[in-house]
N, C-alpha and C positions, 0 to 999 in steps of 0.2 A: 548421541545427543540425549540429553535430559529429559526427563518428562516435563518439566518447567518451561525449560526451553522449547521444545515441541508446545505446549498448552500456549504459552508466549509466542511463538509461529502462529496457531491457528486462529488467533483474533485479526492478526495483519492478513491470512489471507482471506477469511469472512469478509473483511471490509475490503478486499480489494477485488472479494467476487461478484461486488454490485458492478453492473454496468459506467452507472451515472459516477458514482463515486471513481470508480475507474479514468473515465473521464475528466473528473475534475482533478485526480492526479497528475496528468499527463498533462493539463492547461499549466496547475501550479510547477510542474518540471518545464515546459517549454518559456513558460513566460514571466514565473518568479514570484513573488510573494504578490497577492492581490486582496481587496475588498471583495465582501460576498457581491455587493454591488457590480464590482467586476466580472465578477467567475456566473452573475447569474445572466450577464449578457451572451443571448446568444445560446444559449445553454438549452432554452424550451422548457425551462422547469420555474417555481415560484420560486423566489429569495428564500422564502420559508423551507420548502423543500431543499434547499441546498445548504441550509443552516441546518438541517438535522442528516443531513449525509457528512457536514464536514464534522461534526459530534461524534458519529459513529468513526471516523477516521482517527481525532482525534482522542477518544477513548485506546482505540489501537496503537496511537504512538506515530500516528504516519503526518499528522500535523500541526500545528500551536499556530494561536492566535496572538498577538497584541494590538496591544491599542495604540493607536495613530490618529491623535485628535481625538475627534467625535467617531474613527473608523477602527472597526474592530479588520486588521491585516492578517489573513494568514498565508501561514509556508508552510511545507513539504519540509520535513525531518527525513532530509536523506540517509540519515546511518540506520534507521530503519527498513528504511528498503535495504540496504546494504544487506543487514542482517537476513532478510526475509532471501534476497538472492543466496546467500551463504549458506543455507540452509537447502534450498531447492541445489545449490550445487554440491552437497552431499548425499542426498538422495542419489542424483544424477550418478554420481561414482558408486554407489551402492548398488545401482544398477546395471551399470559399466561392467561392476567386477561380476556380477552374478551373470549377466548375460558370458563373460569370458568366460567362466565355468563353465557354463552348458558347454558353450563350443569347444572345450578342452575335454569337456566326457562324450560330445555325439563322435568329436573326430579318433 
């Protein structure tokens, strides 16, 4: 993988290594595009505070906004997480083969 690509990975996992943020993904994947009015119920956080988590999200690519009315909606960019999976499952094979090595040089 690239350095770009990699440099492009490690923004989407920075914002997906907040907790809250974390959280607010898995609302907009369960329950679908929402107002911050939405996503701040329930949540324990100010509307403000969730308006500067879903910024840092969407600086990474993982959400877009439009306007709906007077409501600013956002969603989840799933082909970003795709990518972000894609990449964790080359690691994973990168890891796979090298553990197979060991156990083909200890046996």
């Amino acid at each position: 993988m690239s350095t770009a690509r990699k440099a492009d990975s490690a923004i989407v996992f920075a914002a997906l290594g907040d907790e809250t943020r974390l959280r607010l993904v898995a609302r907009l994947c369960d329950e679908g595009p929402m107002s911050i009015t939405r996503l701040t119920t329930g949540c324990g956080i100010t509307r403000q505070a969730v308006t500067k988590h879903l910024r840092v999200m969407d600086r990474a690519g993982l959400v877009r906004n439009r306007r709906h009315g007077r409501e600013s909606v956002w969603e989840l960019e799933r082909a970003r997480l795709v990518q972000a999976r894609r990449y964790l499952d080359a690691i994973s094979k990168q890891w796979d083969e090298a553990l197979e090595r060991l156990r083909a040089l200890v046996e």
